[in-house]
TORDOTOR-140897 format. One record per residue: residue number from 0; x, y, z of N, C-alpha, C in turn. Coordinates in steps of 0.05 Angstrom, whole numbers. Example, Ala and Ser with C-alpha at 12.3 -4.5 7.8 and 13.67 -1.06 7.14 Angstrom:
<rs>
R  resi    n_c1    n_c2    n_c3   ca_c1   ca_c2   ca_c3    c_c1    c_c2    c_c3
R     0     264    -114     156     246     -90     156     264     -66     156
R     1     257     -45     142     273     -21     143     258       1     157
</rs>
This chain:
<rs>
R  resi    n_c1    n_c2    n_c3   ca_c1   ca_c2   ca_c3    c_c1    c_c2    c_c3
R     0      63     333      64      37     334      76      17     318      59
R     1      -7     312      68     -34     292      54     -46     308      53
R     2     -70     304      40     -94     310      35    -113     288      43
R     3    -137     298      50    -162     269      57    -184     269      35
R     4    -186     254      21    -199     259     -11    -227     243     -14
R     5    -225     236      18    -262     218      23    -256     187      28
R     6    -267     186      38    -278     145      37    -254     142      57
R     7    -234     149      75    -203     140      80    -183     133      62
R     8    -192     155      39    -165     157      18    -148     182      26
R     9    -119     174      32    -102     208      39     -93     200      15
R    10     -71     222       6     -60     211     -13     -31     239     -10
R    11      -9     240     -20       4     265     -16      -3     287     -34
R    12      -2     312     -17      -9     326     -35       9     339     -64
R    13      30     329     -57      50     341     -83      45     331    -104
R    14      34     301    -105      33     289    -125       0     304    -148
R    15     -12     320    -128     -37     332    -143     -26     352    -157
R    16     -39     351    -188     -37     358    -216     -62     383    -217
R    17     -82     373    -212     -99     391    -213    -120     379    -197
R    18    -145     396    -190    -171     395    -169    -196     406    -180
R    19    -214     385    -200    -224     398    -217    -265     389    -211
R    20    -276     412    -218    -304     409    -207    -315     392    -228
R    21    -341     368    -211    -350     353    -242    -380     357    -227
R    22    -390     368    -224    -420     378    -217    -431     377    -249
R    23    -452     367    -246    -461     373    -275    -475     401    -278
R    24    -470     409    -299    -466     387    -323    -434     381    -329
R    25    -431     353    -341    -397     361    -337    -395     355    -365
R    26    -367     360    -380    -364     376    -393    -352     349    -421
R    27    -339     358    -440    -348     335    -456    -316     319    -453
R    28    -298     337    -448    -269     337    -445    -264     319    -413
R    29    -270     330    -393    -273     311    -371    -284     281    -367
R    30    -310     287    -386    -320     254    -392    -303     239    -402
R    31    -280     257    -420    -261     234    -444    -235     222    -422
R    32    -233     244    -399    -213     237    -374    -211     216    -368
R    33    -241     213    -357    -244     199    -340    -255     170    -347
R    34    -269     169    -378    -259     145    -395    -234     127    -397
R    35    -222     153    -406    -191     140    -417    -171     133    -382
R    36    -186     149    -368    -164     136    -343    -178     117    -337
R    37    -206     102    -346    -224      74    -335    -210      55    -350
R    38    -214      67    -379    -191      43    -401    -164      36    -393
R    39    -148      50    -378    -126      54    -367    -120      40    -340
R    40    -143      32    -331    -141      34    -299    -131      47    -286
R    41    -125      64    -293    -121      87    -271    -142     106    -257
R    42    -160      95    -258    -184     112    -240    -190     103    -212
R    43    -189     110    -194    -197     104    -172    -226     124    -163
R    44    -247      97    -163    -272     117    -153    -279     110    -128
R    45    -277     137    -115    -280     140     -85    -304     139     -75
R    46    -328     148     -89    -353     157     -83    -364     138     -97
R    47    -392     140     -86    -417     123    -106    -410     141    -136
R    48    -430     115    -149    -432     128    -180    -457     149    -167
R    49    -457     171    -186    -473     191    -179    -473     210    -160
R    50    -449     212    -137    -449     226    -121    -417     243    -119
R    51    -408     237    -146    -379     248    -160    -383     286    -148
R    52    -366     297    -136    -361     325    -137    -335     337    -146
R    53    -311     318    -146    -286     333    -157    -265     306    -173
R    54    -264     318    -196    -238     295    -206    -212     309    -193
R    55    -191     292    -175    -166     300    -170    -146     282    -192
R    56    -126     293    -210    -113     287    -220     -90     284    -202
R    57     -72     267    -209     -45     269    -190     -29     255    -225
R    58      -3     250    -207      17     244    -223      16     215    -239
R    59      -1     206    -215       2     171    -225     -30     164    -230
R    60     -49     162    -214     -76     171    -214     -99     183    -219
R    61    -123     182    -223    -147     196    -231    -167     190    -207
R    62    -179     203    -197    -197     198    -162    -222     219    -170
R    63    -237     212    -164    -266     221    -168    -279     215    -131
R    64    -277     242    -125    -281     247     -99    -305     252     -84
R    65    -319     246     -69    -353     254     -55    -348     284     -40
R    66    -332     293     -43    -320     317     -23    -315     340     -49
R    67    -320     364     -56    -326     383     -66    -294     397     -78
R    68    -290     405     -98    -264     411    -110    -263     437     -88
R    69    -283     458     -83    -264     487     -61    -261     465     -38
R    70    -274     457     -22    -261     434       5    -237     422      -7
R    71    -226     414     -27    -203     401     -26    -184     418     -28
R    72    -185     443     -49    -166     462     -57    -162     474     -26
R    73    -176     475     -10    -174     495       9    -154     478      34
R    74    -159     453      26    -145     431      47    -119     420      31
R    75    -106     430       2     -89     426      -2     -72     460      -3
R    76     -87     477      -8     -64     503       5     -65     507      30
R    77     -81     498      43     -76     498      68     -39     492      82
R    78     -49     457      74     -18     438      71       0     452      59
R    79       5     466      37      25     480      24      26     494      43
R    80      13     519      59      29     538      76      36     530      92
R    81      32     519     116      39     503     128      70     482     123
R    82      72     473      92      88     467      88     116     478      83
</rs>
């Protein structure tokens, strides 16, 4: 199953690691994330700058989502039962 993570990004859901809130204030550990996955290229930003609501980690990826970490969690257990 997918998930829909904003902008017309699906992506599968197995590959999500974790679904994490970045509302500020965010936190000093998340900032270093999401650094080191920009130094990395591994960030994919979905949203405008400033309008960030959830970092989704996956296996290969870092995604900074316009769509809210409970809306995603709730649209990836969803997929799991179902699954």
């Amino acid at each position: 199953m997918y998930i829909h993570l904003g902008n017309n990004y699906i992506i599968s859901f197995k590959s999500i690691i974790a679904i994490l809130n970045i509302e500020p204030p965010i936190s000093r550990d998340l900032t270093d994330i999401i650094e080191i996955a920009r130094t990395e290229r591994n960030l994919v930003r979905i949203s405008k700058k400033g309008k960030e609501k959830a970092l989704i980690v996956c296996s290969d990826k870092i995604y900074l989502s316009p769509i809210s970490s409970t809306t995603l969690y709730k649209r990836a257990s969803n997929n799991y039962e179902e699954g």
